[in-house]
Structure formats: C-alpha cells, structure tokens
Gaussian input, Z-matrix of N, CA and C with variables (Angstrom, degrees):
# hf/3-21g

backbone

0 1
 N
 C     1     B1
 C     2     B2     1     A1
 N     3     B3     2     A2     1     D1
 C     4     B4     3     A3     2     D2
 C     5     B5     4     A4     3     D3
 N     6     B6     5     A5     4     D4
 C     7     B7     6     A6     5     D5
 C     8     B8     7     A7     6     D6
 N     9     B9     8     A8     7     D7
 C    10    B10     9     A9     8     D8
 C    11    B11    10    A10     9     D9
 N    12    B12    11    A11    10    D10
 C    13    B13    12    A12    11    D11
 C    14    B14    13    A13    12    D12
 N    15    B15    14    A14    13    D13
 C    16    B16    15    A15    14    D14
 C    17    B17    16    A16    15    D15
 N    18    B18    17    A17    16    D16
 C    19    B19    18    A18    17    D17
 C    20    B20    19    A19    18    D18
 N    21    B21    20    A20    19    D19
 C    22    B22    21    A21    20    D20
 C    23    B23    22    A22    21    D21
 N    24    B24    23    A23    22    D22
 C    25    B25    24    A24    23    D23
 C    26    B26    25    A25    24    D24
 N    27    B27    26    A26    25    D25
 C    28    B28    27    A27    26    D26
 C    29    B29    28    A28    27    D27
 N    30    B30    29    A29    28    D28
 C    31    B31    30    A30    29    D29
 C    32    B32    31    A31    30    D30
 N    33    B33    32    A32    31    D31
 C    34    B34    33    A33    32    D32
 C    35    B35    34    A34    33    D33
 N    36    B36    35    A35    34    D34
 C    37    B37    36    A36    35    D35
 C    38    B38    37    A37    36    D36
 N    39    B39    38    A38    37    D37
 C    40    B40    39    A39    38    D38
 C    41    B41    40    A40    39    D39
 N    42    B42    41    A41    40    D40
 C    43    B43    42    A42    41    D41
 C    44    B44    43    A43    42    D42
 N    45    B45    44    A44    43    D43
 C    46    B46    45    A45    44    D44
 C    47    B47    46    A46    45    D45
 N    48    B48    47    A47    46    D46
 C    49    B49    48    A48    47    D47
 C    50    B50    49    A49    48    D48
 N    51    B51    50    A50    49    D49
 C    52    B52    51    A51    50    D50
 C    53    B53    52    A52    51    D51
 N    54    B54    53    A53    52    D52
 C    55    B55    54    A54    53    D53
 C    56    B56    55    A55    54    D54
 N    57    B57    56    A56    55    D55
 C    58    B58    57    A57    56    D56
 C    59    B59    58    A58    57    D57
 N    60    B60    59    A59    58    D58
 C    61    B61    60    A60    59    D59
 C    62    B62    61    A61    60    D60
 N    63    B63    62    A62    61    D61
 C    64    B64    63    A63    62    D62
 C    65    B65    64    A64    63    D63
 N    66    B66    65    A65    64    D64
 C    67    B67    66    A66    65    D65
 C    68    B68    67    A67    66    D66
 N    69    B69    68    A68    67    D67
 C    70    B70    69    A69    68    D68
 C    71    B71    70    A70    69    D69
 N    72    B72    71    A71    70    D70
 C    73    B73    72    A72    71    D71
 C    74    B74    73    A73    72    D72
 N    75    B75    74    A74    73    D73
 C    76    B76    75    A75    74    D74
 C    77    B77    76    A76    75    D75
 N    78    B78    77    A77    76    D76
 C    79    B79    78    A78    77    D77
 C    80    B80    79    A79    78    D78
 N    81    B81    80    A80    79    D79
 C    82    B82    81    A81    80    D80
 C    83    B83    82    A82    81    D81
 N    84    B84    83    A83    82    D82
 C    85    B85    84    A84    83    D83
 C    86    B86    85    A85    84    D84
 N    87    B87    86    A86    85    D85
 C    88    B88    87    A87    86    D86
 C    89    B89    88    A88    87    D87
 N    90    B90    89    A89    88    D88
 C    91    B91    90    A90    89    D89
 C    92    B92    91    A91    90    D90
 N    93    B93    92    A92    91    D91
 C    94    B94    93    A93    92    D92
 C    95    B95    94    A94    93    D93
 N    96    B96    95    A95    94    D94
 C    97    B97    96    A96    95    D95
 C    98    B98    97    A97    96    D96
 N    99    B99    98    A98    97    D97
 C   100   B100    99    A99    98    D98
 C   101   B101   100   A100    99    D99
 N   102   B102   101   A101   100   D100
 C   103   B103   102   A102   101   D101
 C   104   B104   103   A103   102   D102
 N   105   B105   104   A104   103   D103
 C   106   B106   105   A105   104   D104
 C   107   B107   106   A106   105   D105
 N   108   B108   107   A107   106   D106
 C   109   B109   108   A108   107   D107
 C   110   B110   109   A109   108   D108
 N   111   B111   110   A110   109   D109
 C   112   B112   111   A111   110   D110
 C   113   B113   112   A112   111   D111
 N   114   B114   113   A113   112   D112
 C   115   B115   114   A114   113   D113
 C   116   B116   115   A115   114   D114
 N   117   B117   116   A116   115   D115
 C   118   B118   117   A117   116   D116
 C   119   B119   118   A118   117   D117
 N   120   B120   119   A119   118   D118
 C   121   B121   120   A120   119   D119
 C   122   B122   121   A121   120   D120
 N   123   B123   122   A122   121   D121
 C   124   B124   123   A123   122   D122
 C   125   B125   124   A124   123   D123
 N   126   B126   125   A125   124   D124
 C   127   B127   126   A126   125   D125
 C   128   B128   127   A127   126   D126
 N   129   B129   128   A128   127   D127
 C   130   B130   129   A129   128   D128
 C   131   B131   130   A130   129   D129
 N   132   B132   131   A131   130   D130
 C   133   B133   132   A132   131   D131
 C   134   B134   133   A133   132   D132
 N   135   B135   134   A134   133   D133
 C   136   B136   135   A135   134   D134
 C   137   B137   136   A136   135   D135
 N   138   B138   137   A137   136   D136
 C   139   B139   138   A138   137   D137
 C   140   B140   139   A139   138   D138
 N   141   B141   140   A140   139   D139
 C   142   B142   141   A141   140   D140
 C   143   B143   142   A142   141   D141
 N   144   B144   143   A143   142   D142
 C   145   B145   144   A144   143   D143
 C   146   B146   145   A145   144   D144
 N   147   B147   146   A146   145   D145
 C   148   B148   147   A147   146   D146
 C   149   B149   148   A148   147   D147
 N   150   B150   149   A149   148   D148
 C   151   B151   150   A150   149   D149
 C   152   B152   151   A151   150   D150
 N   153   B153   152   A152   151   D151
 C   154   B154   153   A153   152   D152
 C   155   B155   154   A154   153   D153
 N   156   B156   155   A155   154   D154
 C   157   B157   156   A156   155   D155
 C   158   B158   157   A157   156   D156
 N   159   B159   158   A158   157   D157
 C   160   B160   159   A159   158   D158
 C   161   B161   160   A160   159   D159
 N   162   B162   161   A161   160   D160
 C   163   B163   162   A162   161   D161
 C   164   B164   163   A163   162   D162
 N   165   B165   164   A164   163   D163
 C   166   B166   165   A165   164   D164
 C   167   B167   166   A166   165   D165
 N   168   B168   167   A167   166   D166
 C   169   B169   168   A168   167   D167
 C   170   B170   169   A169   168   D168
 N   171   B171   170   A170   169   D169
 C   172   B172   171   A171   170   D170
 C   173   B173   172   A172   171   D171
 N   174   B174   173   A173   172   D172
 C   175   B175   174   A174   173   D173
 C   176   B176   175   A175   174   D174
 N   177   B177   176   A176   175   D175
 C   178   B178   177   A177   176   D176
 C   179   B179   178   A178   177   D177
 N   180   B180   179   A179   178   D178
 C   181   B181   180   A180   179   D179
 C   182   B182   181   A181   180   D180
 N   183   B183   182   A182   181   D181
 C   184   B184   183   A183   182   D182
 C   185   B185   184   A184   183   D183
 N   186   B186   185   A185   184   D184
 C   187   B187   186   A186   185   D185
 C   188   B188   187   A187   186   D186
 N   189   B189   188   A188   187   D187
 C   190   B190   189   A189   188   D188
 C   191   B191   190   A190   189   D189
 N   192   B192   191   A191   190   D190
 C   193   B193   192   A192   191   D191
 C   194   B194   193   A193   192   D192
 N   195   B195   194   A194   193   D193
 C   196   B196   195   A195   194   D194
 C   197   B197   196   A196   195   D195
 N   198   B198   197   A197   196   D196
 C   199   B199   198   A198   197   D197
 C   200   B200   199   A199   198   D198
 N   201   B201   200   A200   199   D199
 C   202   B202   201   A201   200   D200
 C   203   B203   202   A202   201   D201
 N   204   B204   203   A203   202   D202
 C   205   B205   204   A204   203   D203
 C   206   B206   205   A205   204   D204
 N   207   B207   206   A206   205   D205
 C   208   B208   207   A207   206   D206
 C   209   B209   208   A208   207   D207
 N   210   B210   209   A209   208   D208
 C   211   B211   210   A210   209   D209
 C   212   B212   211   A211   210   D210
 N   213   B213   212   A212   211   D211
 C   214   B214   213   A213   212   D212
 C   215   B215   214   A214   213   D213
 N   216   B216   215   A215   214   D214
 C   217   B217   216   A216   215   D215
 C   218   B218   217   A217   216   D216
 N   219   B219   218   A218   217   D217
 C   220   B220   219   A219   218   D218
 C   221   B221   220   A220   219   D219
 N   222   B222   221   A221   220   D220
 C   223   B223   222   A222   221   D221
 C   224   B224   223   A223   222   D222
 N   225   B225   224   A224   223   D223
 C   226   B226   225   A225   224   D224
 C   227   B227   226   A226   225   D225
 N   228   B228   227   A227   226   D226
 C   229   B229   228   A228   227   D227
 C   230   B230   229   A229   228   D228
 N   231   B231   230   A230   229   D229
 C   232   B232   231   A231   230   D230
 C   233   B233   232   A232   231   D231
 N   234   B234   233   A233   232   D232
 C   235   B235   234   A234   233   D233
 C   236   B236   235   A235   234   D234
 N   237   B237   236   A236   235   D235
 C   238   B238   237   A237   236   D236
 C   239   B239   238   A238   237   D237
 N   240   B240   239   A239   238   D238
 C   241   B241   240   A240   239   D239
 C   242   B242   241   A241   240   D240
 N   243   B243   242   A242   241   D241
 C   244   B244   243   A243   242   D242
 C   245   B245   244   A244   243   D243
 N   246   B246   245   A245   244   D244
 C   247   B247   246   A246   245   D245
 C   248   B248   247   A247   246   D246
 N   249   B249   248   A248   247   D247
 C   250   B250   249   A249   248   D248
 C   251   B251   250   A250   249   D249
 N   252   B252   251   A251   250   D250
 C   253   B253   252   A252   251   D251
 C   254   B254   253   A253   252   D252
 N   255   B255   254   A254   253   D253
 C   256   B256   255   A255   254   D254
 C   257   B257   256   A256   255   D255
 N   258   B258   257   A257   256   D256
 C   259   B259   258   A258   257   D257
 C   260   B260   259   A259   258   D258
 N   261   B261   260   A260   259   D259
 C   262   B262   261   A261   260   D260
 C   263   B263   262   A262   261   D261
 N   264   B264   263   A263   262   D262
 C   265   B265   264   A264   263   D263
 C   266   B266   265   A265   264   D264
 N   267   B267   266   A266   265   D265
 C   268   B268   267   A267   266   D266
 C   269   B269   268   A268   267   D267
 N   270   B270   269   A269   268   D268
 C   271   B271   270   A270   269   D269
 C   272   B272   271   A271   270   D270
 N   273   B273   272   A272   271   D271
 C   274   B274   273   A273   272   D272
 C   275   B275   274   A274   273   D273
 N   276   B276   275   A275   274   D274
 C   277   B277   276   A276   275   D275
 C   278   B278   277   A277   276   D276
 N   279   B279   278   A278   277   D277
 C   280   B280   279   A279   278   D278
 C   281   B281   280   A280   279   D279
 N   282   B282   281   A281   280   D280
 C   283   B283   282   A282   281   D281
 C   284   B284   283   A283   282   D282
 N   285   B285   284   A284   283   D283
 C   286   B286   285   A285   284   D284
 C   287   B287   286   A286   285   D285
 N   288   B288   287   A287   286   D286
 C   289   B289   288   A288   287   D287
 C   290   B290   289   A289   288   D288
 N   291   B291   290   A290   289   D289
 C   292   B292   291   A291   290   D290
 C   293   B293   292   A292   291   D291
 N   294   B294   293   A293   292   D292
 C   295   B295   294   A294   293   D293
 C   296   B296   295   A295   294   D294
 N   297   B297   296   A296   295   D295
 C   298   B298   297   A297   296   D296
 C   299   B299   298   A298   297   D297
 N   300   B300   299   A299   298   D298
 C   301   B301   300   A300   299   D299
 C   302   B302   301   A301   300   D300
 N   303   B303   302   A302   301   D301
 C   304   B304   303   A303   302   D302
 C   305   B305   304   A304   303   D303
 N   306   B306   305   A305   304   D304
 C   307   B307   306   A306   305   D305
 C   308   B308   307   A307   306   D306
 N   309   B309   308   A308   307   D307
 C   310   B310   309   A309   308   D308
 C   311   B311   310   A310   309   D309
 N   312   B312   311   A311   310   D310
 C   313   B313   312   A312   311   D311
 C   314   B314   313   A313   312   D312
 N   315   B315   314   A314   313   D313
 C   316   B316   315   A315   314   D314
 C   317   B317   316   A316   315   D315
 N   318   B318   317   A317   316   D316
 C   319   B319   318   A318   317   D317
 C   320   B320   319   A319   318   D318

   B1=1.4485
   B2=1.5238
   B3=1.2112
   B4=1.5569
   B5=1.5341
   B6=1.6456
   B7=1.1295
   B8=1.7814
   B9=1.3843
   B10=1.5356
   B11=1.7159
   B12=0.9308
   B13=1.6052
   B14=1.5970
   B15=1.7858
   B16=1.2118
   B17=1.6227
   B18=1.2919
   B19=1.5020
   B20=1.7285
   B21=1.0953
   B22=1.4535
   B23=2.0983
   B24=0.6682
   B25=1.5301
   B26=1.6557
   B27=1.3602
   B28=1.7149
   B29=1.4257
   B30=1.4925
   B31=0.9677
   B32=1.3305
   B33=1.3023
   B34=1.7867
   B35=1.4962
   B36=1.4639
   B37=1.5402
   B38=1.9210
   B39=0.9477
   B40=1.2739
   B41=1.6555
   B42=1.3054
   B43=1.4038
   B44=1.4955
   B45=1.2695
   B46=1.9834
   B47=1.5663
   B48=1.3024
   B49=1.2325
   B50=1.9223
   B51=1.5310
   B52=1.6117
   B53=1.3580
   B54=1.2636
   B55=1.5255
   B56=1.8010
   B57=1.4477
   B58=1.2626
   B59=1.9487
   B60=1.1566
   B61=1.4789
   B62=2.1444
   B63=1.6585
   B64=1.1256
   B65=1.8482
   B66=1.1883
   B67=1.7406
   B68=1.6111
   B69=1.5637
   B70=1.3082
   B71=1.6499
   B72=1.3895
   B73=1.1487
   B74=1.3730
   B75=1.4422
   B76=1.8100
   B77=1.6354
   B78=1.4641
   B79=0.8659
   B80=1.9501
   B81=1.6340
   B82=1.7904
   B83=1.5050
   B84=1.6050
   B85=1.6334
   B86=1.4779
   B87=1.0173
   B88=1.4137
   B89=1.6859
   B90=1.3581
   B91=1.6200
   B92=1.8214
   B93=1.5541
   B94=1.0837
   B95=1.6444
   B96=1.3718
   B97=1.8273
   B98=1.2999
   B99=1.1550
   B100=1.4758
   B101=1.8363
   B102=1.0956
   B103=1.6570
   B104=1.1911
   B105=1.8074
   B106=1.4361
   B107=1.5001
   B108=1.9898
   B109=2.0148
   B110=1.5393
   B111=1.1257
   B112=1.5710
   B113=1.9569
   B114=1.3409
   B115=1.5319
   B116=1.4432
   B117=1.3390
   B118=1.8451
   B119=1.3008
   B120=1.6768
   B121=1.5433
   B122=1.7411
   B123=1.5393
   B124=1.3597
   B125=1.6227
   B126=1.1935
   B127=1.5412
   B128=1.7015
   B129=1.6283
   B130=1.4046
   B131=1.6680
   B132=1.2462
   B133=2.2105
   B134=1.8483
   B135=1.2674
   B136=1.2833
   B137=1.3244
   B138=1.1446
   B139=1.4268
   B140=1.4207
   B141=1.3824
   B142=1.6576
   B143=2.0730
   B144=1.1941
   B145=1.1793
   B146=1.1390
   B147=1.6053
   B148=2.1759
   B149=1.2256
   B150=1.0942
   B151=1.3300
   B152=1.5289
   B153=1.4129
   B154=1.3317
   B155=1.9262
   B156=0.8332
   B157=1.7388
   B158=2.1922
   B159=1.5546
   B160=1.3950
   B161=1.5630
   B162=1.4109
   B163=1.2024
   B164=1.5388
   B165=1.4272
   B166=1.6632
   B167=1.4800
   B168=1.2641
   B169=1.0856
   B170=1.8146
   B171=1.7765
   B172=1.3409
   B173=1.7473
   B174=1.0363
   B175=1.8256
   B176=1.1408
   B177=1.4695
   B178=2.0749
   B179=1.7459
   B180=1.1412
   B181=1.7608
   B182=1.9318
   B183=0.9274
   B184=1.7709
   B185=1.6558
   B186=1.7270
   B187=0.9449
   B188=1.6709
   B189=1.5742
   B190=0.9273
   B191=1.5316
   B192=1.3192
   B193=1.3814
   B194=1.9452
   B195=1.3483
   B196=1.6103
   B197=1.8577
   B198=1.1011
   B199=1.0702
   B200=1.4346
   B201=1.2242
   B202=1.3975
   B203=1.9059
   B204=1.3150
   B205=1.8609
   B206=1.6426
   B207=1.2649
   B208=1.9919
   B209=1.7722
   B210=0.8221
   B211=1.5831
   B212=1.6256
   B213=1.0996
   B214=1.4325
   B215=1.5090
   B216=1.5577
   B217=1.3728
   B218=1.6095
   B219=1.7954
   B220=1.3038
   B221=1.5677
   B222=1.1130
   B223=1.2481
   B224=1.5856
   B225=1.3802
   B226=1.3745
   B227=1.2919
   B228=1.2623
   B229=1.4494
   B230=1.5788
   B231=1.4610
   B232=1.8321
   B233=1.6816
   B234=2.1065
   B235=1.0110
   B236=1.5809
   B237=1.2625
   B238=1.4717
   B239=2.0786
   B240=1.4139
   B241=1.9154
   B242=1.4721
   B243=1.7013
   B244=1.2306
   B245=1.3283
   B246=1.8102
   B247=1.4125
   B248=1.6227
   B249=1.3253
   B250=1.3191
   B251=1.7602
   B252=0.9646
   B253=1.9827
   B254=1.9448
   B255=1.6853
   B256=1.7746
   B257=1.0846
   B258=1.5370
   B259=1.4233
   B260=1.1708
   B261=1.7613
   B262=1.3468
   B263=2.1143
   B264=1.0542
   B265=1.7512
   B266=1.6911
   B267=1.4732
   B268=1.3128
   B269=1.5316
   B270=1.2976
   B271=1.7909
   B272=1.5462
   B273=1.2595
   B274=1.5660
   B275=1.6432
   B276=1.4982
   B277=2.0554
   B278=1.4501
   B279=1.5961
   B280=1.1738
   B281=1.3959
   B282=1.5345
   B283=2.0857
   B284=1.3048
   B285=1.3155
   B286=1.7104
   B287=1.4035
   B288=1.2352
   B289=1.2208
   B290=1.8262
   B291=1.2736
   B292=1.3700
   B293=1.8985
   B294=1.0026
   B295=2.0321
   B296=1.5069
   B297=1.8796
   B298=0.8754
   B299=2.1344
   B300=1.6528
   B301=1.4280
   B302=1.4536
   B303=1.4652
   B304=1.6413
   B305=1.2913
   B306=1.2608
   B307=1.4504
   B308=1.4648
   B309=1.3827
   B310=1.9351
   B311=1.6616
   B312=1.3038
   B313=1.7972
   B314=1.7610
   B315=1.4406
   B316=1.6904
   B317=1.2387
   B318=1.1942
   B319=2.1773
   B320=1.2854
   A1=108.60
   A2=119.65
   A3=114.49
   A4=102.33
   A5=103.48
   A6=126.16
   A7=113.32
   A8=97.37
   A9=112.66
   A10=92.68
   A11=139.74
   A12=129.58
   A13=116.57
   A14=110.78
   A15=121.82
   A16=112.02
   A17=118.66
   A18=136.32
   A19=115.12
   A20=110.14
   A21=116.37
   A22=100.61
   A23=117.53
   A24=119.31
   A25=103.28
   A26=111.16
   A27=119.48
   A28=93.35
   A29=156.16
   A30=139.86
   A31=125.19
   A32=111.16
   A33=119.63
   A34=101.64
   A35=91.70
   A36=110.98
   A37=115.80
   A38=154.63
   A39=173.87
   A40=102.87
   A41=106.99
   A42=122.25
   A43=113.89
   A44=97.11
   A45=108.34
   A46=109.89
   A47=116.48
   A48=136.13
   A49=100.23
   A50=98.63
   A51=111.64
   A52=89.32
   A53=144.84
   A54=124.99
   A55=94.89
   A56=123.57
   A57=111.50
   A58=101.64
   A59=95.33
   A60=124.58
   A61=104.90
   A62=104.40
   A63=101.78
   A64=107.11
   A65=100.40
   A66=107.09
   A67=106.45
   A68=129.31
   A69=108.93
   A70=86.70
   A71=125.76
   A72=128.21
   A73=120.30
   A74=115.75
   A75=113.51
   A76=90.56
   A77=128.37
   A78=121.18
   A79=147.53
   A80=87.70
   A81=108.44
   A82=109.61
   A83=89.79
   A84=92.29
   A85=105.01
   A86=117.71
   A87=135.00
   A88=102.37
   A89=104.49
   A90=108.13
   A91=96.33
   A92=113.12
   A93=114.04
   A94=142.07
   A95=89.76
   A96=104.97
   A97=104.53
   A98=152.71
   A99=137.93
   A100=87.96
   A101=134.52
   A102=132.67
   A103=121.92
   A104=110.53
   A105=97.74
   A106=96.62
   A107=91.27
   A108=89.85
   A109=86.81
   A110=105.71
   A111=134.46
   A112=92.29
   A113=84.47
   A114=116.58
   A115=115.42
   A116=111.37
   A117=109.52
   A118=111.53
   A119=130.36
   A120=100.47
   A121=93.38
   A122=131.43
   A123=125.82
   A124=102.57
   A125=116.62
   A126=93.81
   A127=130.35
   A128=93.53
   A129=92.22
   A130=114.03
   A131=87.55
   A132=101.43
   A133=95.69
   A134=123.01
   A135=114.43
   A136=103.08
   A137=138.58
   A138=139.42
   A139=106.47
   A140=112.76
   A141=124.27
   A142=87.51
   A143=118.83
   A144=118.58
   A145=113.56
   A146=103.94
   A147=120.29
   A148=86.26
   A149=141.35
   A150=151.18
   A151=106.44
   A152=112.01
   A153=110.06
   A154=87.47
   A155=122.92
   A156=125.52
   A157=87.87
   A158=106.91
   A159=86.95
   A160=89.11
   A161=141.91
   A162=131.00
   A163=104.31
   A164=114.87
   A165=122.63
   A166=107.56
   A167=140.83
   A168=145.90
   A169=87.77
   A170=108.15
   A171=95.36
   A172=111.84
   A173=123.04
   A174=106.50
   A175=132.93
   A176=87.18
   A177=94.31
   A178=79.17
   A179=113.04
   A180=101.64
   A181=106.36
   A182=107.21
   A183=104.48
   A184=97.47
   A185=128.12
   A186=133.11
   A187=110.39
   A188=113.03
   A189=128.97
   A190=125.34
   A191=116.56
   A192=122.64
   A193=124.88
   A194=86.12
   A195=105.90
   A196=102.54
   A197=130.78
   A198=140.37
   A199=112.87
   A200=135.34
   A201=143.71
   A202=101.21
   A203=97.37
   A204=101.76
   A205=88.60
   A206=92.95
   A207=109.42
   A208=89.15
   A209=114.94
   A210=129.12
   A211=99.08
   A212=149.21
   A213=163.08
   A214=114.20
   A215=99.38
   A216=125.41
   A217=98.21
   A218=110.13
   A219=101.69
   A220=133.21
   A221=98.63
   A222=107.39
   A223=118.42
   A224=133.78
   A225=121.46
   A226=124.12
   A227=129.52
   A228=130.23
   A229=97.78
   A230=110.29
   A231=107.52
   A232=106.67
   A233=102.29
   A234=102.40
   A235=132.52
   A236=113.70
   A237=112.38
   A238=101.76
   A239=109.70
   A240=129.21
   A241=92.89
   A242=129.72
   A243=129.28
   A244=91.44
   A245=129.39
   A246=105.86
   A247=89.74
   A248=139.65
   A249=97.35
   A250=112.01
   A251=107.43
   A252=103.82
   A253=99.39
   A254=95.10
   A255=78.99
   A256=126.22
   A257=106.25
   A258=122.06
   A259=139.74
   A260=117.32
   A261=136.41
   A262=72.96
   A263=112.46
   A264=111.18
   A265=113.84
   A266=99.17
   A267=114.10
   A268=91.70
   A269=121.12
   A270=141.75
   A271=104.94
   A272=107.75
   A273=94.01
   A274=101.02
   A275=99.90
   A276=103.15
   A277=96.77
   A278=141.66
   A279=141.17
   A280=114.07
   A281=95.75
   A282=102.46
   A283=111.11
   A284=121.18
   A285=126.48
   A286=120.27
   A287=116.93
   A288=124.57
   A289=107.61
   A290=120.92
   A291=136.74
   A292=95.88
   A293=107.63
   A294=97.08
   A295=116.82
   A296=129.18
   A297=121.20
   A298=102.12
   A299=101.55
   A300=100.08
   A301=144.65
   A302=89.19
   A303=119.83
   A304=109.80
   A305=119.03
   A306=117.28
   A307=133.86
   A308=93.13
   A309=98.74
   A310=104.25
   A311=110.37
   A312=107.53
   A313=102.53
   A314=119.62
   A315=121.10
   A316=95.64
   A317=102.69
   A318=104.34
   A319=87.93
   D1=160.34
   D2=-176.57
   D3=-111.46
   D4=-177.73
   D5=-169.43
   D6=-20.08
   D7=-68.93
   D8=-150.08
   D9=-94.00
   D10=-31.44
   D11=171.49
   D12=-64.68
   D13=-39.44
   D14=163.12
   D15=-44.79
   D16=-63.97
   D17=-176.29
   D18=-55.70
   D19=-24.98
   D20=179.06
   D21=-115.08
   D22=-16.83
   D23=157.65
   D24=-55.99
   D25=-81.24
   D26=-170.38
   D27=-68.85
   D28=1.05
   D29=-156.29
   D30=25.22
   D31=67.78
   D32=179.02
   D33=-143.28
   D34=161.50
   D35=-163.74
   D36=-69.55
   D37=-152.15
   D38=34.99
   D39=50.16
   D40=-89.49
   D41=170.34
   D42=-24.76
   D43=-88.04
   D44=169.87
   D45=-16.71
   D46=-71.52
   D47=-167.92
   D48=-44.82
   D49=-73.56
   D50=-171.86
   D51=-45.17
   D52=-39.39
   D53=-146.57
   D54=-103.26
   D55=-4.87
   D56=-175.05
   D57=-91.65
   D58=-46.42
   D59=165.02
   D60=-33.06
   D61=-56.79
   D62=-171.10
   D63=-76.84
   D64=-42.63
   D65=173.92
   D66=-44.62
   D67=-37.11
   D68=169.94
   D69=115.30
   D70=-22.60
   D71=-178.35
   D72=-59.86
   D73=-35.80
   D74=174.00
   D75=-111.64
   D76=144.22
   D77=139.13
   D78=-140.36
   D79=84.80
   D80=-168.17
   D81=-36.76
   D82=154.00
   D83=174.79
   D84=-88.48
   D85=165.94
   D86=179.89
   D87=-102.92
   D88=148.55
   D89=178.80
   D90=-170.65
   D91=100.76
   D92=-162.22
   D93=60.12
   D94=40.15
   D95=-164.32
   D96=71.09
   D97=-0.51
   D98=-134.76
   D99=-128.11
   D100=118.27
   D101=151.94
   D102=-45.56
   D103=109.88
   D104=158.21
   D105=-109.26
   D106=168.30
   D107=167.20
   D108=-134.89
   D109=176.04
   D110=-165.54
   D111=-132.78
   D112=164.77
   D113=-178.88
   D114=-60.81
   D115=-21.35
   D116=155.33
   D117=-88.07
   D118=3.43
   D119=174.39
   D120=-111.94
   D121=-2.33
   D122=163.85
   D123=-74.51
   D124=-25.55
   D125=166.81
   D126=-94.19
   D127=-0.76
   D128=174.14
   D129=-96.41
   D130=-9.45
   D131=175.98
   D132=-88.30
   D133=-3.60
   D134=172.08
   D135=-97.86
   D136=-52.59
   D137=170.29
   D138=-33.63
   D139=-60.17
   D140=-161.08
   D141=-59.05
   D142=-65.24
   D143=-177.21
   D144=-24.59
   D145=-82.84
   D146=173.39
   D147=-24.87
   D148=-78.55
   D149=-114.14
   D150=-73.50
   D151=-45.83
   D152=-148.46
   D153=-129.14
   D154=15.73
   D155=-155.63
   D156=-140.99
   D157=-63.80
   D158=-152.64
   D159=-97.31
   D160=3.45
   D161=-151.28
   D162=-145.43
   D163=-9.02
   D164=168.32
   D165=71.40
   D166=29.64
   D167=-146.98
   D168=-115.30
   D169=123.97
   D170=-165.18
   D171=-98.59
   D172=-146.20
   D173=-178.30
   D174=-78.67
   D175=-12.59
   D176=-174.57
   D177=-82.32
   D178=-62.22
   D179=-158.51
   D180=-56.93
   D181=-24.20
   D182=177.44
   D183=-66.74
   D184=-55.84
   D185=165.44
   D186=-14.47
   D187=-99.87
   D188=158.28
   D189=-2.81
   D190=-73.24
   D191=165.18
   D192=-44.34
   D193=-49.50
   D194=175.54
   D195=-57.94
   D196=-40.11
   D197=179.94
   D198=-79.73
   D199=-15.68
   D200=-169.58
   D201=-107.74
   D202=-0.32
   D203=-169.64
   D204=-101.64
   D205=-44.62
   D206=-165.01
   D207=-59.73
   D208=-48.18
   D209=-164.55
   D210=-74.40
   D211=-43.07
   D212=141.46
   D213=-15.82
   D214=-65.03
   D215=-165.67
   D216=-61.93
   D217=-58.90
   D218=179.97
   D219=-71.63
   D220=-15.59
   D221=169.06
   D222=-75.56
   D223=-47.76
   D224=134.24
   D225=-11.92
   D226=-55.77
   D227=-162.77
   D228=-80.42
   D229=-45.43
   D230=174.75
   D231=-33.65
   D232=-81.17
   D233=-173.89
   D234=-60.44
   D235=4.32
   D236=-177.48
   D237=-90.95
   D238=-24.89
   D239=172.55
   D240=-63.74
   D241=-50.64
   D242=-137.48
   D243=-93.68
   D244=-21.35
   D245=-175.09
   D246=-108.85
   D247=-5.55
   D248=162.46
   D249=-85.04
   D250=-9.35
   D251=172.55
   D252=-54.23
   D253=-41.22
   D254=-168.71
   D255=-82.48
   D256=-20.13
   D257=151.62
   D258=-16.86
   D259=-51.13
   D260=-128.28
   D261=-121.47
   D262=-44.94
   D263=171.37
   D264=-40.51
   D265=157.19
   D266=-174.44
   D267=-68.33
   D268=157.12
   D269=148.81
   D270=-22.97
   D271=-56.27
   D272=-151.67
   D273=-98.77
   D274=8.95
   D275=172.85
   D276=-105.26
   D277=-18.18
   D278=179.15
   D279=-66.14
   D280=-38.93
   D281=-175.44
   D282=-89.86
   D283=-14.50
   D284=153.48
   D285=-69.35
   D286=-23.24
   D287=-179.01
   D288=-91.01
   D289=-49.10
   D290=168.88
   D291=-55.10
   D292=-67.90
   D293=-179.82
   D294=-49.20
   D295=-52.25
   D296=-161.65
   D297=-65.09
   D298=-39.70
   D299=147.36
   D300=15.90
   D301=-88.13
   D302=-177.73
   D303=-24.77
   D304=-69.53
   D305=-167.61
   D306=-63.66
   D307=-13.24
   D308=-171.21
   D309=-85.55
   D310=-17.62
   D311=162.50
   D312=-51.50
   D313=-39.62
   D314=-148.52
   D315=-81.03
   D316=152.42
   D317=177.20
   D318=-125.68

C-alpha cells in the first residue's frame, strides 16, 4: 500500500510516519521515490502503536524492542537453514545431531 492509504489505515499523521521511517523502525520499499509498505510494516506500525500509545513505552524502549523483533526474525531464518542442513544428513548423523541438541533447551 502506499504512502497515504498506509497513513489513514493506522490512523497516524505524516510526521509520525517520517519519524518511524527515520528511527529505522518501518522500513518501505521504494518504487519510483514513492513508499510502499507491505503487511510486515502494518504490523510493525501496530506494535509501534501498542507500544508507545497503550503501554507508554517511550522511543528508546520501542527502539530496543524493534531491535529484539529484527533479532528474532533473523534468528528464525538461521534456524529454519540449520534444520534443512540437518535434514539433507544421513539418519544416523540427524539423531547425533538432535542428541548433542538436547541440552541447549535446559537453563
């Protein structure tokens, strides 16, 4: 969606937007100078909302948070590489790999 449908979707200003945009917190693709966002930055302008609207949480801590999602996300993408790598292993290197495992669930 672009600029101004995005902005009246979340009901937020111009301002809001440029300054979430500059924090690094949304970041739209471009397609002819023009901003689009996708369905991961309406859920990351919903977070920022909760965040800072229903929960008082001020910019460094939205910061912070925003950075702990980014950090989430990639780490997902690791472990989603790491089980098809173990995947692609013989049977009896998968269940050596699944045992040595075990323990990093335990705290």
């Amino acid at each position: 969606m672009d600029d101004l449908e995005f902005r009246l979707y979340l009901k937020i200003d111009v301002v809001q937007l440029d300054f979430w945009v500059e924090q690094g917190w949304l970041i739209p693709e471009t397609s002819s100078g023009a901003r689009q966002f996708r369905d991961v930055d309406v859920a990351r302008a919903r977070l920022i909302l909760d965040l800072m609207g229903n929960m008082g949480v001020n910019e460094a801590g939205v910061d912070v948070v925003m950075d702990l999602v980014d950090q989430l996300h990639g780490l997902r993408g690791t472990m989603g590489k790491l089980m098809t790598a173990i995947g692609r292993q013989e049977r009896d290197i998968q269940r050596q790999l699944f045992e040595s495992l075990e323990d990093i669930d335990r705290f």
